[in-house]
FIDREN-467538 format. One record per residue: residue in three letters; x, y, z of N, C-alpha, C in turn; residue number from 1. Coordinates in Angstrom, 1 decimal, decimal comma. Layout:
FIDREN-467538
residu_n_x_n_y_n_z_ca_x_ca_y_ca_z_c_x_c_y_c_z_num
ala_X_Y_Z_X_Y_Z_X_Y_Z_NUM
...
end
This chain:
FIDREN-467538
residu_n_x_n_y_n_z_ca_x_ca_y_ca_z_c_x_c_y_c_z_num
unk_9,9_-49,1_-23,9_10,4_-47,7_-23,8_9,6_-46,8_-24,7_1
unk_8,9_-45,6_-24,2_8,2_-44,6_-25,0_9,0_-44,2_-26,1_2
unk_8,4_-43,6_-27,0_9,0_-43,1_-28,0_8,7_-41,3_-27,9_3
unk_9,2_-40,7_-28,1_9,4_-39,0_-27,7_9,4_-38,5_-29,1_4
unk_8,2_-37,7_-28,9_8,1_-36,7_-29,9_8,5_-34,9_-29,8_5
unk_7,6_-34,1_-30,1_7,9_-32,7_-30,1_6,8_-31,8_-30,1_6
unk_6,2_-31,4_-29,2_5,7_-30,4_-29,5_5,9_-29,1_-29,4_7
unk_5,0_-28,4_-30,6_5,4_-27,3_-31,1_4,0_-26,1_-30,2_8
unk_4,8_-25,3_-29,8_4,2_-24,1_-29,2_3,8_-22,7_-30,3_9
unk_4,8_-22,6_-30,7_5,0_-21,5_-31,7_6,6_-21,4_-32,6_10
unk_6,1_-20,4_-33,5_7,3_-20,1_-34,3_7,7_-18,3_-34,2_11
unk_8,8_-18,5_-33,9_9,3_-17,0_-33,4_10,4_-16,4_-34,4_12
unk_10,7_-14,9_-34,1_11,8_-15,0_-34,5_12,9_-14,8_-34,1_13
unk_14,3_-15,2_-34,4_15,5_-15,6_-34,0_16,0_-14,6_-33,2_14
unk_16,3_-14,4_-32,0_16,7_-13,7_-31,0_17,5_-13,7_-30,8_15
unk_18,5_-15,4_-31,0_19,9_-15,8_-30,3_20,2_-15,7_-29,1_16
unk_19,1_-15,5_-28,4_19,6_-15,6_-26,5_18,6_-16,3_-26,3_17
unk_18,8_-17,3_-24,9_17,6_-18,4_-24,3_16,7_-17,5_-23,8_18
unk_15,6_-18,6_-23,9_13,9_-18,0_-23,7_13,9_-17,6_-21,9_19
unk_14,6_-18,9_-21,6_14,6_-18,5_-20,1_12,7_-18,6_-19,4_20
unk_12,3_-19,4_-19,8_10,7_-19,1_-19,3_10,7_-19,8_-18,0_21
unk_10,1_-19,3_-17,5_9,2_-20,3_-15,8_8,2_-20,9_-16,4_22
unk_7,7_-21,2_-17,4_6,3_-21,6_-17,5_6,9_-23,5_-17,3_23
unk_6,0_-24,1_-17,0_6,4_-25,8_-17,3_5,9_-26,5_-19,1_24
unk_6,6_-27,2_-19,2_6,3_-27,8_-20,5_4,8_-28,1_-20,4_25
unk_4,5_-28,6_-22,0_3,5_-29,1_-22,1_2,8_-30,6_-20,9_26
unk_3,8_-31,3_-21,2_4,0_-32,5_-20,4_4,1_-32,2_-18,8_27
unk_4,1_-30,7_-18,3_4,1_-30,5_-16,7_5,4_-31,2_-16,6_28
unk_6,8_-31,4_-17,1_7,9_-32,3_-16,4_9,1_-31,9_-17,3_29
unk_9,1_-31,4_-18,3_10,0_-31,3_-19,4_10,4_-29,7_-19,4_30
unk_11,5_-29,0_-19,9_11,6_-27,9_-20,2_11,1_-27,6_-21,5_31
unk_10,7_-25,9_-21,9_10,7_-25,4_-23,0_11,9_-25,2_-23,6_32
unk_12,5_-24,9_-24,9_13,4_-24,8_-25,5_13,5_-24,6_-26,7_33
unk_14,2_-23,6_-27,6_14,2_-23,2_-29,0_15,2_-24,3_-29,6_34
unk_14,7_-24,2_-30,8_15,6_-24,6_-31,7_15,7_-23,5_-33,5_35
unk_17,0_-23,1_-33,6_16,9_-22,3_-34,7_17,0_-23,0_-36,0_36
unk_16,2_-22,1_-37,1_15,9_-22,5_-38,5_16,3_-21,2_-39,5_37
unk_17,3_-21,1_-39,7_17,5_-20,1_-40,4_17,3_-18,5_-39,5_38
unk_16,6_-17,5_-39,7_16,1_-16,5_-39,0_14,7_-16,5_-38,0_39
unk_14,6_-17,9_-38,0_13,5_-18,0_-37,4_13,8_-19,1_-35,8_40
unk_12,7_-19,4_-35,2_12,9_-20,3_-34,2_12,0_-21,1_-33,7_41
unk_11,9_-22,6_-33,7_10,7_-23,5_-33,3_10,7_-23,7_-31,7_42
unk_10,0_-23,0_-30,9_9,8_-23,0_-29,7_9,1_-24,6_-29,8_43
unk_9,4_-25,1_-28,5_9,4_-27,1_-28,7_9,8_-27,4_-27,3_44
unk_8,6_-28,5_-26,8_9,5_-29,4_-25,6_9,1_-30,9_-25,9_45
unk_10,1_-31,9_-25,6_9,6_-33,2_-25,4_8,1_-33,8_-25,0_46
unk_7,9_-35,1_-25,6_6,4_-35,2_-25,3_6,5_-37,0_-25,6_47
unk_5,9_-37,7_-24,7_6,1_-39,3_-24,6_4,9_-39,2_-25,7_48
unk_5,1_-39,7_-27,2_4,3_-39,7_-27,9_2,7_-41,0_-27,7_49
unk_3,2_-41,4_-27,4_1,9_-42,4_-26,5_1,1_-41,6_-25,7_50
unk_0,7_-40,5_-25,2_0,1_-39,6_-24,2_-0,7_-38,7_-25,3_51
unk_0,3_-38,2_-26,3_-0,6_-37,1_-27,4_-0,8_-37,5_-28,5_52
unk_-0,8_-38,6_-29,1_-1,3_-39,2_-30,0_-2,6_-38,3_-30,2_53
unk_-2,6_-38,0_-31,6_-4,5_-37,5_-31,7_-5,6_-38,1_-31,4_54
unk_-5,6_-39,7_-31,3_-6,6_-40,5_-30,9_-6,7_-40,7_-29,6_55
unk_-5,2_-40,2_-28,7_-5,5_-40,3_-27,1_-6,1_-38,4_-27,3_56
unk_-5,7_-37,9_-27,8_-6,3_-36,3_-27,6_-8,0_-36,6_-27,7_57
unk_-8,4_-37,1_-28,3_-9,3_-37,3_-28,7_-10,4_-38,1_-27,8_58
unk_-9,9_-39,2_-27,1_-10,1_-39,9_-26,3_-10,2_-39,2_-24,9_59
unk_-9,3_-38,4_-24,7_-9,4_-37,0_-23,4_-10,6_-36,1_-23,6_60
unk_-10,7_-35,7_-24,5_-11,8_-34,8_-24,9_-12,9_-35,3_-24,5_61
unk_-13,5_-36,8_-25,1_-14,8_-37,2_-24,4_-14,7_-37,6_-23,3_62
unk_-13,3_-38,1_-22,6_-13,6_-38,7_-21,2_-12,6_-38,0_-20,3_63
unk_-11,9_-37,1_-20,3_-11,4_-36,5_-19,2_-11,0_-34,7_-19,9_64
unk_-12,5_-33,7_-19,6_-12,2_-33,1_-19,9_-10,8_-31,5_-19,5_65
unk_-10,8_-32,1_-17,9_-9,8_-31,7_-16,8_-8,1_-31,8_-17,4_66
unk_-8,5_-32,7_-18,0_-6,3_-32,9_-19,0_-6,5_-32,1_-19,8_67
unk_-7,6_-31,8_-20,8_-7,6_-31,2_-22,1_-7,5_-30,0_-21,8_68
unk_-8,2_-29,0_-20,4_-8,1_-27,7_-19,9_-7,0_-27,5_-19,8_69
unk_-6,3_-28,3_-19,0_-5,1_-28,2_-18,0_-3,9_-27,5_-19,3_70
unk_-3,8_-29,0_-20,0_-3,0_-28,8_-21,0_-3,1_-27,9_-21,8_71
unk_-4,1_-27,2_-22,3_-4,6_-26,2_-23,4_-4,4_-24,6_-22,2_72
unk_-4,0_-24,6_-21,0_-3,9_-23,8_-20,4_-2,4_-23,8_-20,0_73
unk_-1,6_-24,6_-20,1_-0,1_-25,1_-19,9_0,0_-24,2_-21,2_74
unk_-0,2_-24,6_-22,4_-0,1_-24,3_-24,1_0,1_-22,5_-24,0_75
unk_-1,0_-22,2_-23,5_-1,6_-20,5_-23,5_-0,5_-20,3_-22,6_76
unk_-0,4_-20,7_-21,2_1,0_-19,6_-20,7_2,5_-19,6_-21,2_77
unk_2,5_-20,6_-21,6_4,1_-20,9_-22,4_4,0_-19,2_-23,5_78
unk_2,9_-19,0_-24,6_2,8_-18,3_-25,4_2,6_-17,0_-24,7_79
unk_2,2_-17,1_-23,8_1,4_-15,6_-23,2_3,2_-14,9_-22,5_80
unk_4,2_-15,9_-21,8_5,4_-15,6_-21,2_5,9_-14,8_-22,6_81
unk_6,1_-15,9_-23,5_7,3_-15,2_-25,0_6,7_-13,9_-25,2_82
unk_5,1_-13,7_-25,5_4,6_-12,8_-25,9_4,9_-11,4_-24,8_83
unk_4,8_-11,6_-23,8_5,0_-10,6_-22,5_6,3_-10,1_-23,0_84
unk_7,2_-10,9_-22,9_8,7_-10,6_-22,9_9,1_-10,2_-24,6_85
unk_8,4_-9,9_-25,1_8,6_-9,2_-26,2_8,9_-9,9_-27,5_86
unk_8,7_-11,2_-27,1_8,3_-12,0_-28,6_7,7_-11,3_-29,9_87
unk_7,8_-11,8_-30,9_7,4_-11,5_-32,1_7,6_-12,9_-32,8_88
unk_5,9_-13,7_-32,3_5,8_-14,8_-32,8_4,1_-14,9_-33,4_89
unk_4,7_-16,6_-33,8_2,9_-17,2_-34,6_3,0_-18,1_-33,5_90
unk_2,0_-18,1_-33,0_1,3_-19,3_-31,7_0,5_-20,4_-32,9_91
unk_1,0_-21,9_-31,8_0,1_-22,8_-32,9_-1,2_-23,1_-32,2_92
unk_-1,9_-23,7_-33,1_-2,9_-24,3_-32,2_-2,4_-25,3_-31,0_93
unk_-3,4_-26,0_-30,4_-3,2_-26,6_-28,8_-3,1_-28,0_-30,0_94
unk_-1,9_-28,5_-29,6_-2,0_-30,2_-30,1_-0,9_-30,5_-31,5_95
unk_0,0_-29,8_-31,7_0,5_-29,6_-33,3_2,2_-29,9_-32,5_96
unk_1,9_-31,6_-32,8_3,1_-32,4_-32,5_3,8_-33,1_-33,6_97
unk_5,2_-32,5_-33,7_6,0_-33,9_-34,5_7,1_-35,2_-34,1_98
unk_7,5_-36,1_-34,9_8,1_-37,1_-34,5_9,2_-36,5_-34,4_99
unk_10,3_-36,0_-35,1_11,5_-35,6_-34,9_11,4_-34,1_-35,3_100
unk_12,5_-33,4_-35,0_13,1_-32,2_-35,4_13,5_-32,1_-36,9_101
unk_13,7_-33,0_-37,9_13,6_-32,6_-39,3_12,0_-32,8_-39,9_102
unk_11,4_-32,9_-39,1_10,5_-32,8_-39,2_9,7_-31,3_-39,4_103
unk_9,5_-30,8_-38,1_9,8_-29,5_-38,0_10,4_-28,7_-39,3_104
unk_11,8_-29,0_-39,4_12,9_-27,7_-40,2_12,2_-28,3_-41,8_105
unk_11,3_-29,2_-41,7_11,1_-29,4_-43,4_9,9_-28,9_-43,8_106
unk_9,1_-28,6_-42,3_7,9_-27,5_-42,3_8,3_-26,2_-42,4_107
unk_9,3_-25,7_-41,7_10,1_-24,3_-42,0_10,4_-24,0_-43,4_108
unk_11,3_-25,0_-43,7_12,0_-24,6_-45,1_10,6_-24,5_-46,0_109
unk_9,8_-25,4_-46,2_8,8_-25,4_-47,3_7,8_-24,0_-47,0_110
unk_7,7_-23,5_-46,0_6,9_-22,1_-45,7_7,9_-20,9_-45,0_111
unk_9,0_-20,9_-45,3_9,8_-19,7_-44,9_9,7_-18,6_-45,1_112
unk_9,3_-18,7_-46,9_9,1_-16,9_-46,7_7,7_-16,3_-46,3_113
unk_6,9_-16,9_-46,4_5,1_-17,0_-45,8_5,1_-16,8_-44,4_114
unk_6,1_-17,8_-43,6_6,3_-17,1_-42,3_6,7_-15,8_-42,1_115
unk_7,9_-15,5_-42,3_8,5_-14,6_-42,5_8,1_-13,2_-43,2_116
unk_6,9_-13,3_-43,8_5,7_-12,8_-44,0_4,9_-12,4_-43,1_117
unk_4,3_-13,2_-42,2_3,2_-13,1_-41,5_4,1_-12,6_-40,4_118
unk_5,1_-12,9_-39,8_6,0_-11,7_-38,2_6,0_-10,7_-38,3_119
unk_6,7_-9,9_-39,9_6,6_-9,0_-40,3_5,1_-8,3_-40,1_120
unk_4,0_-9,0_-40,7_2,7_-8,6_-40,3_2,0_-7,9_-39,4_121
unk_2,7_-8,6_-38,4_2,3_-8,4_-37,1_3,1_-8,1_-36,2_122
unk_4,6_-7,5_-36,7_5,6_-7,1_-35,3_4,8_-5,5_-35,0_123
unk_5,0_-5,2_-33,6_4,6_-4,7_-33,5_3,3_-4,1_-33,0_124
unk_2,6_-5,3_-33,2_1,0_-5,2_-33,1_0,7_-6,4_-32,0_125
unk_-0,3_-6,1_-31,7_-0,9_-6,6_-30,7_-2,3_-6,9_-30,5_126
unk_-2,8_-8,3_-30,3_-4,1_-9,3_-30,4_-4,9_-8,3_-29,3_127
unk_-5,8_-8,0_-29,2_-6,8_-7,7_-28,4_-8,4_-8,3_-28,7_128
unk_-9,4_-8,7_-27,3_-10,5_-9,6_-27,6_-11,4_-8,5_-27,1_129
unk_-12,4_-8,4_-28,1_-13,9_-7,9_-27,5_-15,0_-8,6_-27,8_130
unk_-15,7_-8,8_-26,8_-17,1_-9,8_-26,6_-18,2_-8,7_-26,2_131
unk_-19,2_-9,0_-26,7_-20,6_-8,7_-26,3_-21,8_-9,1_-26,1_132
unk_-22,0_-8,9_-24,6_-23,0_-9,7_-23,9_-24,7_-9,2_-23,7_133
unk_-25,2_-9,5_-24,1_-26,9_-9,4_-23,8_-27,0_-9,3_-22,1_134
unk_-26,8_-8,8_-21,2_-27,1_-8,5_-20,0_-28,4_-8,3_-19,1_135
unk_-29,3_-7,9_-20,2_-30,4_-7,2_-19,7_-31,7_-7,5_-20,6_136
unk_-32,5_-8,5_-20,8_-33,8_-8,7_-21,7_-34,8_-8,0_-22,0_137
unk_-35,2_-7,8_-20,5_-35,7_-6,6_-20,7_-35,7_-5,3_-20,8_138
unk_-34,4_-4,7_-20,3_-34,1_-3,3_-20,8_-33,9_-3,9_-21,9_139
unk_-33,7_-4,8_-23,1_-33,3_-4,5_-24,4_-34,7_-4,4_-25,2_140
unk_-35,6_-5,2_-24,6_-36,8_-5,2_-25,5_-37,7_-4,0_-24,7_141
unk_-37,2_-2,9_-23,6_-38,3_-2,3_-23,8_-37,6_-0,7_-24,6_142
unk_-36,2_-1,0_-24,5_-35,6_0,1_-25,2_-35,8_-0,3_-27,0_143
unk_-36,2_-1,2_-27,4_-36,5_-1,7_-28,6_-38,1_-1,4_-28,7_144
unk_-38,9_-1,3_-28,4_-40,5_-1,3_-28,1_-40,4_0,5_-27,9_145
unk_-39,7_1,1_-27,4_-39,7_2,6_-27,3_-39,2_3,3_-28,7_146
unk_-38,0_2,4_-29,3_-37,9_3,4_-30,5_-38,5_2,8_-31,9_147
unk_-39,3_1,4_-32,1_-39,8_1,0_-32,9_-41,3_1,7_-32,9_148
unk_-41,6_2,4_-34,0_-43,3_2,7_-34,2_-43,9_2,1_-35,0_149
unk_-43,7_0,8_-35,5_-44,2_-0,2_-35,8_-44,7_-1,1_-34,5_150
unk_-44,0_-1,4_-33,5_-44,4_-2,3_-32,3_-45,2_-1,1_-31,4_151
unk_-44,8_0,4_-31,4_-46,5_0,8_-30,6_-47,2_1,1_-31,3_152
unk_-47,2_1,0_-32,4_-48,6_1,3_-33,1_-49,8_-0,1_-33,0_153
unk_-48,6_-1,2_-33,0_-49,4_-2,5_-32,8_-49,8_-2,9_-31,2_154
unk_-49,1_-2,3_-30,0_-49,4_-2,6_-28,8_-50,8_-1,4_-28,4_155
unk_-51,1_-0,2_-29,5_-51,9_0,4_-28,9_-53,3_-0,5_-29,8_156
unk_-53,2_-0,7_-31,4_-54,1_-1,6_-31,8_-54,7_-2,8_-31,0_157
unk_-53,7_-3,2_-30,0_-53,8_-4,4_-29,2_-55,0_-4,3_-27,6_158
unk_-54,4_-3,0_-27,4_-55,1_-2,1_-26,3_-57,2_-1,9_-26,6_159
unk_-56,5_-1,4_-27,7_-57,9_-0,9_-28,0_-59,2_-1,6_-28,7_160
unk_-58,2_-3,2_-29,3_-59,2_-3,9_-29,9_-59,9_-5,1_-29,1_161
unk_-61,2_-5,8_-29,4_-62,2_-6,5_-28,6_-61,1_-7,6_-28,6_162
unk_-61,6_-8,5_-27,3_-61,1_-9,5_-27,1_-60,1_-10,5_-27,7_163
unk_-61,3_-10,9_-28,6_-61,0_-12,3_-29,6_-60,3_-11,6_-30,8_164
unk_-60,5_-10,3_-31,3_-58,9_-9,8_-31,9_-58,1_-9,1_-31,4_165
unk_-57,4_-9,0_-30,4_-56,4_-8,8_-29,6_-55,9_-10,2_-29,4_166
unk_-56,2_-11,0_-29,2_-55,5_-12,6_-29,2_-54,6_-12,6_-30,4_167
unk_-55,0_-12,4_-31,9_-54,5_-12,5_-33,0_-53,6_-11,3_-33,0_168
unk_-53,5_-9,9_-33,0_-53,0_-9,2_-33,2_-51,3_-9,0_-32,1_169
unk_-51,5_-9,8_-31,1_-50,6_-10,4_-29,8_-49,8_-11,2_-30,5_170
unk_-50,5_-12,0_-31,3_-49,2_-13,0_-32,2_-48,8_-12,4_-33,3_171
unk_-49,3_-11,8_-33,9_-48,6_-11,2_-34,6_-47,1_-9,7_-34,2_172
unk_-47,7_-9,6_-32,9_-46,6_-9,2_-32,3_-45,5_-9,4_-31,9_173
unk_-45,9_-10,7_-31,6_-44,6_-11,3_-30,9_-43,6_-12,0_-32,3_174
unk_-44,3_-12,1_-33,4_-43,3_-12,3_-34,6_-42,9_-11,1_-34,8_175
unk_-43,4_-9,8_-34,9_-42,8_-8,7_-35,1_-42,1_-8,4_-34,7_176
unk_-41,8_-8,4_-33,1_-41,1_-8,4_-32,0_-39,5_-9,4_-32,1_177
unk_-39,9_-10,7_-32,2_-38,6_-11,5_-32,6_-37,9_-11,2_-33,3_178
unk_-38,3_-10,9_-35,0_-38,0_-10,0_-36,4_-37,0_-8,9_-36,3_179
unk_-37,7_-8,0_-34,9_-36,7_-6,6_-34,5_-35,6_-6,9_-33,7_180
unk_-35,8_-7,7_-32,8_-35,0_-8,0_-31,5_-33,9_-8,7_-32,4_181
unk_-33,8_-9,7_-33,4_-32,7_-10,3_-34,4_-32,0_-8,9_-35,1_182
unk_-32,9_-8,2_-35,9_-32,2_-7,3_-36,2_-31,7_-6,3_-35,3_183
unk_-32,1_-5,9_-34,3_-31,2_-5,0_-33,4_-30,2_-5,8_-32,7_184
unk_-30,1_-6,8_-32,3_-29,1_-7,3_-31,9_-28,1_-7,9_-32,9_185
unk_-28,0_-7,7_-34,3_-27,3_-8,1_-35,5_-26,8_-6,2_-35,5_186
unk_-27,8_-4,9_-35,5_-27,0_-3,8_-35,3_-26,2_-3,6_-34,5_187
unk_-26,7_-3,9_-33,0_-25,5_-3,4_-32,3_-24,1_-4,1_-32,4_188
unk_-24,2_-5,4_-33,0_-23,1_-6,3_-33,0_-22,1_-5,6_-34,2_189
unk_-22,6_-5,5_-35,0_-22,2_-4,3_-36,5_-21,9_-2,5_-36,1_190
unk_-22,3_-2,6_-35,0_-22,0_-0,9_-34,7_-20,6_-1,0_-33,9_191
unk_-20,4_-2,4_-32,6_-19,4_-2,4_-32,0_-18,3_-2,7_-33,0_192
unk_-18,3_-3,8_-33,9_-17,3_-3,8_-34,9_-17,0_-3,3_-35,1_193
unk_-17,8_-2,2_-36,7_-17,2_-1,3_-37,4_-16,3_0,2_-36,4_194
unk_-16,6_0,4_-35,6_-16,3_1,4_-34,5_-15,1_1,3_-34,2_195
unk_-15,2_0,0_-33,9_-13,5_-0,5_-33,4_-12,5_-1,0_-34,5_196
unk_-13,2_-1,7_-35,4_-12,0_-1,4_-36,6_-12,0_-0,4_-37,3_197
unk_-12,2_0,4_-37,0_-11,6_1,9_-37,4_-10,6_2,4_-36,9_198
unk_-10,3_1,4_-35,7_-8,8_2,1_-34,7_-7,9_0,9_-34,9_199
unk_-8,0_-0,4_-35,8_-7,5_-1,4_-36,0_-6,5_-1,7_-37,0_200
unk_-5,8_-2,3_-37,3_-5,2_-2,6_-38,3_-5,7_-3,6_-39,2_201
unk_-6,1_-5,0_-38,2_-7,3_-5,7_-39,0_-8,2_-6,4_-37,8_202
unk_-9,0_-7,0_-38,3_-9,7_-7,1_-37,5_-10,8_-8,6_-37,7_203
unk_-11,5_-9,4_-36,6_-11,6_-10,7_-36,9_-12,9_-10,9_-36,2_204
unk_-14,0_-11,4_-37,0_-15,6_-11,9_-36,4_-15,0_-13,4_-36,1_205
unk_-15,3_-13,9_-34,8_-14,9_-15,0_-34,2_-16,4_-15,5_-33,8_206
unk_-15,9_-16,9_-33,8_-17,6_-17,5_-33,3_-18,0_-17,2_-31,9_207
unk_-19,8_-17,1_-32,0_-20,1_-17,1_-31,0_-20,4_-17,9_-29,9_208
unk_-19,5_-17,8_-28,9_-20,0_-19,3_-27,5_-20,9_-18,8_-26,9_209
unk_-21,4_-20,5_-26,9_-22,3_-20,6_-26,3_-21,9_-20,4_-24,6_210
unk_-23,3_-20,3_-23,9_-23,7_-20,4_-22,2_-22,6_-21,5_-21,5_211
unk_-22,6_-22,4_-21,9_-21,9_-23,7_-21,4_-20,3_-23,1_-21,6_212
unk_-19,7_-22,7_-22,3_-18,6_-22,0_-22,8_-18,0_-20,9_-22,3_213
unk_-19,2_-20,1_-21,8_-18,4_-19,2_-21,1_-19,1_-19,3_-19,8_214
unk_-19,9_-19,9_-19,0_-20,1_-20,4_-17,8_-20,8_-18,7_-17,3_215
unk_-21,7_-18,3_-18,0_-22,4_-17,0_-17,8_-23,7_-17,2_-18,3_216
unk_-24,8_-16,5_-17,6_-26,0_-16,4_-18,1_-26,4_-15,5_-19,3_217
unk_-25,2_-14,6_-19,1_-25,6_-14,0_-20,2_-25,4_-14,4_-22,0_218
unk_-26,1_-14,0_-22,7_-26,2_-14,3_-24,6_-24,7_-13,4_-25,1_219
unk_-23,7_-14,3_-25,5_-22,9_-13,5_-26,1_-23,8_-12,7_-27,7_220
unk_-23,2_-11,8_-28,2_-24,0_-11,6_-29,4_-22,7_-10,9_-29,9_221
unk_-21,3_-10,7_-29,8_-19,9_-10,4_-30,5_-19,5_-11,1_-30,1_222
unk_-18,3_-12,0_-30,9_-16,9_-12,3_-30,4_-15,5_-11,9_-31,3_223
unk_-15,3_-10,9_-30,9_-14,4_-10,4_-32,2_-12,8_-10,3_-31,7_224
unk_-11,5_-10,2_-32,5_-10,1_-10,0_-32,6_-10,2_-9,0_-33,3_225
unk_-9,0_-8,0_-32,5_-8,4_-7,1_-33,7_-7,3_-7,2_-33,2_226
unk_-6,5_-6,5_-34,4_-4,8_-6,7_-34,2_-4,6_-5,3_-34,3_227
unk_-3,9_-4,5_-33,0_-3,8_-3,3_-32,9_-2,0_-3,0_-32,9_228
unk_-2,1_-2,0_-33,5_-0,6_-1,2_-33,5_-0,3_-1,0_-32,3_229
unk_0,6_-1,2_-31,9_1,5_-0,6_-30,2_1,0_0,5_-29,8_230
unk_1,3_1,9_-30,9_0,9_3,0_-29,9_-0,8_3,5_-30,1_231
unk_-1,5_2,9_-30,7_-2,8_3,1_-31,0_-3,9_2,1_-30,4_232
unk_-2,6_1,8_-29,1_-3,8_0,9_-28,3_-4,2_1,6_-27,4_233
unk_-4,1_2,8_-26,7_-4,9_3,1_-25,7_-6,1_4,0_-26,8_234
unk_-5,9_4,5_-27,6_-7,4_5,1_-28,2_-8,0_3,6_-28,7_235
unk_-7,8_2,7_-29,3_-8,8_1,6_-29,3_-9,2_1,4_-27,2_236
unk_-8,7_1,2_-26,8_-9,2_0,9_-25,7_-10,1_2,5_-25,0_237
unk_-10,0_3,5_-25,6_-10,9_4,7_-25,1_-12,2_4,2_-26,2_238
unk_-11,9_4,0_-27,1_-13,1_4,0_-28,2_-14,1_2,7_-27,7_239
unk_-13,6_1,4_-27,2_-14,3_0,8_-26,6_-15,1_1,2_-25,5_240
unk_-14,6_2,6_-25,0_-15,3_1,9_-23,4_-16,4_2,7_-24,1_241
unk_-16,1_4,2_-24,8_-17,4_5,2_-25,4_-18,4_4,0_-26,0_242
unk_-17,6_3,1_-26,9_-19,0_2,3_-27,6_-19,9_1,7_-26,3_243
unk_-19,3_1,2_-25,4_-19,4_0,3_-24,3_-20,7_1,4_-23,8_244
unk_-20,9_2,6_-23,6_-21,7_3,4_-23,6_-22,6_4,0_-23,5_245
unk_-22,4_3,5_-25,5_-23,7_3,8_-26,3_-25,1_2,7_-25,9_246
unk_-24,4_1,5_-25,8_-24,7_0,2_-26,1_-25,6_-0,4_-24,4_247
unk_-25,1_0,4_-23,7_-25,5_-0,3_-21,9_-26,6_0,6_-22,0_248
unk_-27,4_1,2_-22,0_-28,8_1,3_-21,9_-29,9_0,7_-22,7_249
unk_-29,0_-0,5_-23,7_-30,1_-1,0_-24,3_-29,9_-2,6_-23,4_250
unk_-29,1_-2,6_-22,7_-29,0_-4,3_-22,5_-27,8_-5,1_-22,3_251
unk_-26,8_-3,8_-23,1_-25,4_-4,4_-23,2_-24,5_-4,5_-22,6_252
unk_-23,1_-5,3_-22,4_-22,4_-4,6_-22,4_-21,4_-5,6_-23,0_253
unk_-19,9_-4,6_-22,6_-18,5_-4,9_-23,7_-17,8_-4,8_-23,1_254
unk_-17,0_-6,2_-23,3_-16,1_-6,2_-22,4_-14,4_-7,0_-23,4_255
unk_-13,4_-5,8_-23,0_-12,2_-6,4_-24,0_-11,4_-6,8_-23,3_256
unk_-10,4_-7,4_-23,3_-9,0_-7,9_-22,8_-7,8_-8,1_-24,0_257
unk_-6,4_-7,7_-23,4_-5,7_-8,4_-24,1_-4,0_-7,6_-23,2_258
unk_-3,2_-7,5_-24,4_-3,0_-8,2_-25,6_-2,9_-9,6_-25,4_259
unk_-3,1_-10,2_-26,5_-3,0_-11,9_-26,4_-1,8_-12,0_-27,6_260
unk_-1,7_-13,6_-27,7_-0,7_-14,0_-28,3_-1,4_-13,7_-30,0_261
unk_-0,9_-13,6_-30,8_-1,6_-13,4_-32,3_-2,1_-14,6_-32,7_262
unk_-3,0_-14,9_-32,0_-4,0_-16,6_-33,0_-4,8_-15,9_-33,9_263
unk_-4,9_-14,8_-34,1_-6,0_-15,0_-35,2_-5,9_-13,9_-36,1_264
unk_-4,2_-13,9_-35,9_-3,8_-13,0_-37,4_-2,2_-13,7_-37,6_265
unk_-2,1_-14,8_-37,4_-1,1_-15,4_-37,7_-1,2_-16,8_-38,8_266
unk_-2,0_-16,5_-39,8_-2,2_-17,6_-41,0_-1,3_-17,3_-42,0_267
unk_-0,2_-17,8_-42,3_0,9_-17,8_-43,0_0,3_-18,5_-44,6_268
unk_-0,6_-19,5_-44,4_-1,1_-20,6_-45,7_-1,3_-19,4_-46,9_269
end
């Protein structure tokens, strides 16, 4: 006979009416279901602890990466439903299972007012994602080559000089060239930020994925969170598209979505 554990989706706060979701459990076969902790709520469904063990999670990851999507996309709609319907919750990460339910309430009680902290945080507000993609190589390096006068002063040196030093002076361009192309692409990534958390409340540099990751040819060069106030989301979302703007004649462009669930302003620790 399996043994049945719990996994945890998020922690909300205490509403006192059922969630009522369509989404399917983690397990694709179980329902979602709260359980209350004081003013708070452990969103939780059943889970045949033999299937999510970390060492079978683990064991999915290198050999069936199709469960690990599936399930980490099961995870995201369960949170994306609460969040829709007017939740005011912490989403956990994908995989944060316990043995029993005192389990759980002895993780609540020991971080209650820290929770209770971080809702407060963020009622209200709302996750939004902007990414920034390198689209264009060459419009970036020739719009980089037009307002650099260090790189024409060296492409006309290059023009004008004999053979066998023009060979040398070519390499030294193309270090010059790499040198600028890092730093302009480290500015524009710092212009789209600072721009947008100005209309933010806070705001989050998230790692950059790689090609494989986002299944695009193009070079991400942002991956950022901000956590926006309710009614100051459509001027963040005007201010994006102006940056979005500035930025597409050199190569770029910017692209946001959301609201999402709060992962990356819901750290209670």
């Amino acid at each position: 006979m399996s043994m049945e554990g719990l996994y945890l989706y998020c922690i909300k706060e205490k509403s006192g009416s059922p969630i009522g979701l369509s989404s399917k459990a983690i397990d694709g076969k179980g329902e979602v279901f709260v359980f209350g902790y004081r003013e708070l709520e452990a969103v939780v469904s059943s889970i045949p602890l033999e299937e999510f063990t970390s060492q079978e999670i683990q064991n999915k990851a290198r050999e069936n990466l199709g469960w690990i999507k599936e399930k980490a996309v099961q995870h995201e709609t369960v949170m994306e439903e609460l969040a829709n319907g007017g939740a005011n919750l912490l989403p956990m990460r994908f995989g944060v299972i316990f043995r029993e339910r005192t389990n759980i309430e002895a993780t609540l009680e020991k971080n209650y007012y820290k929770i209770k902290n971080a809702l407060d945080r963020i009622r209200g507000k709302q996750e939004w994602s902007v990414k920034v993609y390198l689209k264009s190589s060459k419009d970036f390096e020739q719009a980089l080559k037009a307002n650099d006068d260090t790189i024409r002063k060296k492409e006309k040196a290059i023009a004008e000089a004999p053979e066998g030093v023009a060979f040398f002076l070519e390499q030294e361009l193309k270090e010059i060239l790499a040198r600028a192309m890092d730093r302009e692409l480290s500015n524009v990534a710092n212009l789209v930020f600072t721009s947008l958390e100005r209309k933010a409340h806070a705001a989050k540099k998230c790692k950059i994925l790689t090609k494989e990751l986002t299944n695009r040819n193009d070079t991400m060069t942002l991956n950022a969170a901000f956590l926006i106030a309710g009614e100051r989301v459509e001027d963040f979302r005007k201010e994006a598209e102006a940056v979005e703007r500035t930025i597409r004649d050199r190569g770029f462009c910017l692209e946001y979505c959301g609201p999402w669930p709060n992962y990356n302003f819901s750290d209670y620790e």
